[in-house]
C-alpha positions as CSV (number, residue, x, y, z in Angstrom):
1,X,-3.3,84.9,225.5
2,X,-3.8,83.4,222.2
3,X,-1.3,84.7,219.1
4,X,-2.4,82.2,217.2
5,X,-5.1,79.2,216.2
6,X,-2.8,76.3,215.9
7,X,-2.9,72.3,216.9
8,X,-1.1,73.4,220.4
9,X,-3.8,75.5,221.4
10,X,-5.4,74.8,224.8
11,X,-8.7,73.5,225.3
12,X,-9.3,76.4,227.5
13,X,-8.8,79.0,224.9
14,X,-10.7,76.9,222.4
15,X,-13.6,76.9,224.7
16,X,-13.1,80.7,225.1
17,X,-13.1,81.4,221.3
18,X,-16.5,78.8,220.5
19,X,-18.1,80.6,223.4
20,X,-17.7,83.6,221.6
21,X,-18.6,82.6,218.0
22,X,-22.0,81.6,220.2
23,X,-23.0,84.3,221.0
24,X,-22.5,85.4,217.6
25,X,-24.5,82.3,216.2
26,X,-28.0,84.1,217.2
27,X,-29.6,86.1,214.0
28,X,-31.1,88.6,216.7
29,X,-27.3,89.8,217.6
30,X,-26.3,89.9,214.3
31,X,-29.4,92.4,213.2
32,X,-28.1,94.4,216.5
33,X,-24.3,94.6,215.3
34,X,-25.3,95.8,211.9
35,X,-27.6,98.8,213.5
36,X,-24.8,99.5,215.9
37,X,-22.2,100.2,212.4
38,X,-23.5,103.3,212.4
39,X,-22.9,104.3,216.0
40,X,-24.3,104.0,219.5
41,X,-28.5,103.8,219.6
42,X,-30.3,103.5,222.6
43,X,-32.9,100.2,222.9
44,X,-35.9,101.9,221.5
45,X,-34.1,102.5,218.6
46,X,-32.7,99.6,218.4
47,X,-36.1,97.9,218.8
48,X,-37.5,99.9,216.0
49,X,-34.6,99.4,213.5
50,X,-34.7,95.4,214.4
51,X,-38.3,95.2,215.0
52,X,-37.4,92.8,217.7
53,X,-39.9,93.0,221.0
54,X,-38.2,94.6,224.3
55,X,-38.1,91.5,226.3
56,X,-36.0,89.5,223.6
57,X,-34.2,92.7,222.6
58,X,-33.0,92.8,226.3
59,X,-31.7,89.1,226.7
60,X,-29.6,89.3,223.1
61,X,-28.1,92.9,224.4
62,X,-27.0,91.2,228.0
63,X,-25.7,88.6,226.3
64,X,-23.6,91.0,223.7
65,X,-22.6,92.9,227.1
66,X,-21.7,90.1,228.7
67,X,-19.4,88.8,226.0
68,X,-17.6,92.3,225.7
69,X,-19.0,92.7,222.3
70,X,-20.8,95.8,223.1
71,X,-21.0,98.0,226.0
72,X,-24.0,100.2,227.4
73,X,-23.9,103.8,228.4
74,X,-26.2,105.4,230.8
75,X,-27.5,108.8,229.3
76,X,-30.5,110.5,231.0
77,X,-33.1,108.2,231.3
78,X,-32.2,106.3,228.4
79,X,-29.3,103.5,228.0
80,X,-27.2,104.0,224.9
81,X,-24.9,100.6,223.0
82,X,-22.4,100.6,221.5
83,X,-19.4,98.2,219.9
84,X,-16.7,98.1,222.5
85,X,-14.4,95.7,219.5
86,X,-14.9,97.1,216.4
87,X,-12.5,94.0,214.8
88,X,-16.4,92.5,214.8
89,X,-16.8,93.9,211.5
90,X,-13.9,92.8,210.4
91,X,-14.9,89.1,211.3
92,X,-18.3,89.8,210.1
93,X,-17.0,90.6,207.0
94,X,-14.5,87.4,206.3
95,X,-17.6,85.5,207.0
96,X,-19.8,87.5,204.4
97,X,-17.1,87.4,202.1
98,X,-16.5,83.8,202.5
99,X,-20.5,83.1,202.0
100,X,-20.7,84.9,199.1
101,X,-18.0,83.0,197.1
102,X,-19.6,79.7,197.7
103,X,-22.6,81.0,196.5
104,X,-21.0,82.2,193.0
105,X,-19.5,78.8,193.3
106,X,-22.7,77.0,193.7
107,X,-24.9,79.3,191.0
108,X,-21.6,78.3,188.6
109,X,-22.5,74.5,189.0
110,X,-26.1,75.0,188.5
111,X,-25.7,76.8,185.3
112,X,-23.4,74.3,184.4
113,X,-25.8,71.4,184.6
114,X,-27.3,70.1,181.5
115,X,-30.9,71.2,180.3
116,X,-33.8,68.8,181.9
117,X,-36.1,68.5,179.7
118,X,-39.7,66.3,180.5
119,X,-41.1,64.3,178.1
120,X,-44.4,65.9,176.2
């Protein structure tokens, strides 16, 4: 089990934790994680709200599955997903957060640059 990130950390469990963040590397997923915030959706909704075709839509859901990420629940005729780890969001979110500040950061030291001005 890991507790913690730290230099004594296996190569086994690292691999574990950068297979992981790849599956969450793919744009796709992410879309898929933000329409499942709001609560399980079956694919054709899912398709419609991501506007991603079925075929691809089914390879990024087998690989959230896969990873534990989400998990799919017959109903009827239709197949419903949903996040089985909500702490996602919560990783999501450091990330977003993280991004933003080096974007304030970055528009700081471009309003900070001196004018440019081209000779007439």
């Amino acid at each position: 089990m890991l507790d913690s990130f730290s230099p004594q950390t296996s190569s086994v469990v690292l691999a574990s934790v950068a297979e992981y963040f790849k599956v969450l590397s793919e744009v796709s997923r992410l879309q898929i994680l933000s329409c499942l915030q709001l609560g399980a959706m079956n694919g054709k909704e899912i398709a419609e709200a991501t506007g991603l075709g079925q075929a691809n839509l089914s390879k990024h859901l087998k690989a959230l599955t896969q990873a534990g990420i989400i998990s799919r629940q017959p109903q009827g005729v239709s197949v419903y997903y949903q996040i089985t780890d909500p702490v996602i969001y919560d990783l999501c979110q450091v990330v977003c957060d993280r991004i933003s500040q080096q974007m304030r950061q970055r528009a700081r030291e471009f309003e900070s640059l001196p004018a440019f001005h081209l000779p007439k």
